[in-house]
C-alpha positions in Angstrom: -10.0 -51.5 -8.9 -13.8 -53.0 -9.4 -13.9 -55.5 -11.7 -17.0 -57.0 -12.7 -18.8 -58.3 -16.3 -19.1 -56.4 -19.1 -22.5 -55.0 -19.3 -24.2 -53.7 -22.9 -23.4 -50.1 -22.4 -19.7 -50.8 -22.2 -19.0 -52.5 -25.3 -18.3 -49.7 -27.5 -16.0 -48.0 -24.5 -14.2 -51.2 -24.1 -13.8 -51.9 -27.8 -12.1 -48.5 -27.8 -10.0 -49.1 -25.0 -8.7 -52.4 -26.6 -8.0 -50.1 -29.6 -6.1 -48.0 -27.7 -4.1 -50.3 -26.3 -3.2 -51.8 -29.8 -2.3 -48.8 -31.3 0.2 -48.4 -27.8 1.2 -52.0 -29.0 1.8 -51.0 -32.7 4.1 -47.6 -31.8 5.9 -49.3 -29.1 6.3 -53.5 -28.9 3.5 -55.4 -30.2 4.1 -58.8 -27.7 1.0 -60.4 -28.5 0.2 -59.7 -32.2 -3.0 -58.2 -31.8 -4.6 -56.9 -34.7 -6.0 -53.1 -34.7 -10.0 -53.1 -34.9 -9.7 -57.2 -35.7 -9.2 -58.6 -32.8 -9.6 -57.8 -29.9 -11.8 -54.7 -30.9 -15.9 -54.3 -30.8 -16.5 -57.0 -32.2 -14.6 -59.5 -30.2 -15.7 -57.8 -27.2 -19.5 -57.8 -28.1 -19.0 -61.6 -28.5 -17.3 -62.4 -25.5 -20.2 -60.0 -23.4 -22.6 -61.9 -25.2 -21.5 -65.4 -24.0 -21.0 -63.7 -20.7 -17.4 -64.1 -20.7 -15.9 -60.3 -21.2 -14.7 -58.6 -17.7 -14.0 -54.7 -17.3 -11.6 -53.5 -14.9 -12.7 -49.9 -13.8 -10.5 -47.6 -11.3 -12.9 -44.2 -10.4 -15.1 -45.3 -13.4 -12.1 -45.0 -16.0 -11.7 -48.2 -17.6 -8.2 -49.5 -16.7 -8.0 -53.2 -17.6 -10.1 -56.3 -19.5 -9.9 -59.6 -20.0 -12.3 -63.2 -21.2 -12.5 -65.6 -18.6 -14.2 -68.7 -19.6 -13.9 -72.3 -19.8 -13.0 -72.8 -23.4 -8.9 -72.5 -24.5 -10.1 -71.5 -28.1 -7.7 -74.3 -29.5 -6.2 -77.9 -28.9 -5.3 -77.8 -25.5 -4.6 -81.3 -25.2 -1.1 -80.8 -26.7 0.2 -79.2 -23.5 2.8 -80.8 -20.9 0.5 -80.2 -18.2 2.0 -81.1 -14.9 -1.9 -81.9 -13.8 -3.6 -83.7 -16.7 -7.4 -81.6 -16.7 -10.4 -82.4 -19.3 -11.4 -80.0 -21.0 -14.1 -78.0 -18.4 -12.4 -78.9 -15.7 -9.9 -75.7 -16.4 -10.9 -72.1 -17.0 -8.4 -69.8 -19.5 -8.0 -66.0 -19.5 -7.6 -64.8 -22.6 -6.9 -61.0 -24.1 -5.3 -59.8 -21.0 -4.7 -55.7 -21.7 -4.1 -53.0 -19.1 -4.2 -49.5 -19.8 -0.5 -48.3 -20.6 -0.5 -45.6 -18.7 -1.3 -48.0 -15.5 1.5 -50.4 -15.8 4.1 -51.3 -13.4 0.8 -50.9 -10.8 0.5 -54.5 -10.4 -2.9 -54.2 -12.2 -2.0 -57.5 -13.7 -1.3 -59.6 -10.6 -5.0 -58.2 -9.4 -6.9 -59.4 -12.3 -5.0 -63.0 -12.1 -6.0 -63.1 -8.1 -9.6 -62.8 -9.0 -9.4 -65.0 -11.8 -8.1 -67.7 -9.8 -10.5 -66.5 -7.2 -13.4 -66.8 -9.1 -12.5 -70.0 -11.3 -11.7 -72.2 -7.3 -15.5 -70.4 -6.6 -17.1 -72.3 -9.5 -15.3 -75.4 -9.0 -12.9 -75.2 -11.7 -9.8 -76.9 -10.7 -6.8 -75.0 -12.5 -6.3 -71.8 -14.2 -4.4 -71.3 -17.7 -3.3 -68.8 -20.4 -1.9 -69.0 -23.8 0.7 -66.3 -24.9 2.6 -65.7 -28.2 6.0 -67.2 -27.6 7.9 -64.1 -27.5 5.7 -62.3 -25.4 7.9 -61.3 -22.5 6.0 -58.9 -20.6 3.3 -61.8 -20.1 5.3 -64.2 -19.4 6.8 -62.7 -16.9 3.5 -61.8 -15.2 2.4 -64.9 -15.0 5.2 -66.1 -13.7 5.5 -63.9 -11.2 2.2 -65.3 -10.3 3.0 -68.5 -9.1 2.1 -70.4 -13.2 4.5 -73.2 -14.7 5.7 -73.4 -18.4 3.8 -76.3 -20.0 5.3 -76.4 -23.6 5.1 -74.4 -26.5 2.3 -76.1 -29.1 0.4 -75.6 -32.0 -3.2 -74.7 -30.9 -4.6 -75.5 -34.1 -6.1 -72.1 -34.3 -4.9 -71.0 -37.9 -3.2 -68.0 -37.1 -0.7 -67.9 -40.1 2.0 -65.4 -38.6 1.8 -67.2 -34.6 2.1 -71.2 -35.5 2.5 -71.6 -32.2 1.7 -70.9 -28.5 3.4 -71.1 -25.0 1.2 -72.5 -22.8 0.9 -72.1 -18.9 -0.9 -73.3 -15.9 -1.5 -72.7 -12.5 -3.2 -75.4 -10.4 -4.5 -75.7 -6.7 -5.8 -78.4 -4.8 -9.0 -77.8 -2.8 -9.0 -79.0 1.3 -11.7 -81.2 2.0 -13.5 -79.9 -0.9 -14.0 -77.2 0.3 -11.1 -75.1 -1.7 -9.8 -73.5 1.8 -6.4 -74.4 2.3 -4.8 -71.2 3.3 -2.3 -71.2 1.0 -0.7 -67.6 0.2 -0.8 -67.0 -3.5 0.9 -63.8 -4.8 0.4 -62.3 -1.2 -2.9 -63.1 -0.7 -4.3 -66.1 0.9 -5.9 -68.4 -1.8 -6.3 -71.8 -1.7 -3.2 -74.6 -1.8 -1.8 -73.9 -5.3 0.6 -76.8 -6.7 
């Protein structure tokens, strides 16, 4: 899978891949409460590319996953029960996790996480964490999976009338020496020392 920044010409294929992907979530289990053509959609995807924050996950040029990976957690963080207490750019957050459903069960997941972490310990961010709707299974599992810890469920402050609240998780690492290679294996592949 190449995964890379979204780019201008992939907006509008990207907003209709997360469309796709919602209207899956609508006929089937809709975990995360995403909103067809609100969010995410075009719109939400032309403003994450814009701020350079908007990733497409391509397999043989068919777009096959996305995501936002940035440094801002879109609410009040500061509510959490982090086990390692961060300021606020001192973390990054993925946000809008979705993989084609016609991919999953093929660890698609666990690959975008590893390069998240990989590139959040390359720019000197010290943690990794997500946000999920409380009753989001399927995510929370995944992270899981992936080596994160629970750190509460809060209100972000965000608005959203029909999710008051959000479970919050984190997965933190330590770098070596400062120089973030401690050889530690994290979901299989080395990484540095997560704790």
């Amino acid at each position: 899978m190449n995964i890379r920044k979204c780019k201008a010409a992939d907006i509008v294929p990207l907003g209709a891949f997360y469309d796709r992907v919602v209207l899956w979530l609508d006929n089937h289990i809709n975990y995360p409460k995403w909103v067809y053509g609100i969010y995410p959609s075009e719109g939400s995807v032309r403003e994450a590319a814009r701020m350079g924050d908007q990733y497409i996950c391509l397999d043989s040029d068919q777009i096959v996953g996305a995501f936002v990976l940035n440094a801002d957690p879109k609410g009040n963080y500061r509510k959490g029960s982090w086990k390692q207490a961060l300021p606020d750019g001192e973390y990054m957050v993925l946000h809008t996790l979705a993989i084609d459903p016609k991919r999953q069960g093929q660890e698609l997941g666990s690959e975008i996480i590893r390069y998240c972490v990989e590139k959040a310990q390359s720019d000197g961010y010290k943690a990794l964490r997500v946000d999920i709707v409380p009753d989001n299974h399927p995510a929370r599992k995944l992270y899981e999976k992936n080596g994160f810890t629970y750190a509460g469920d809060v209100d972000l402050e965000r608005g959203i009338e029909d999710i008051p609240v959000f479970s919050l998780f984190e997965l933190n690492w330590e770098a070596d020496g400062g120089n973030n290679e401690a050889h530690h294996e994290y979901a299989g592949v080395p990484t540095s020392r997560v704790i």
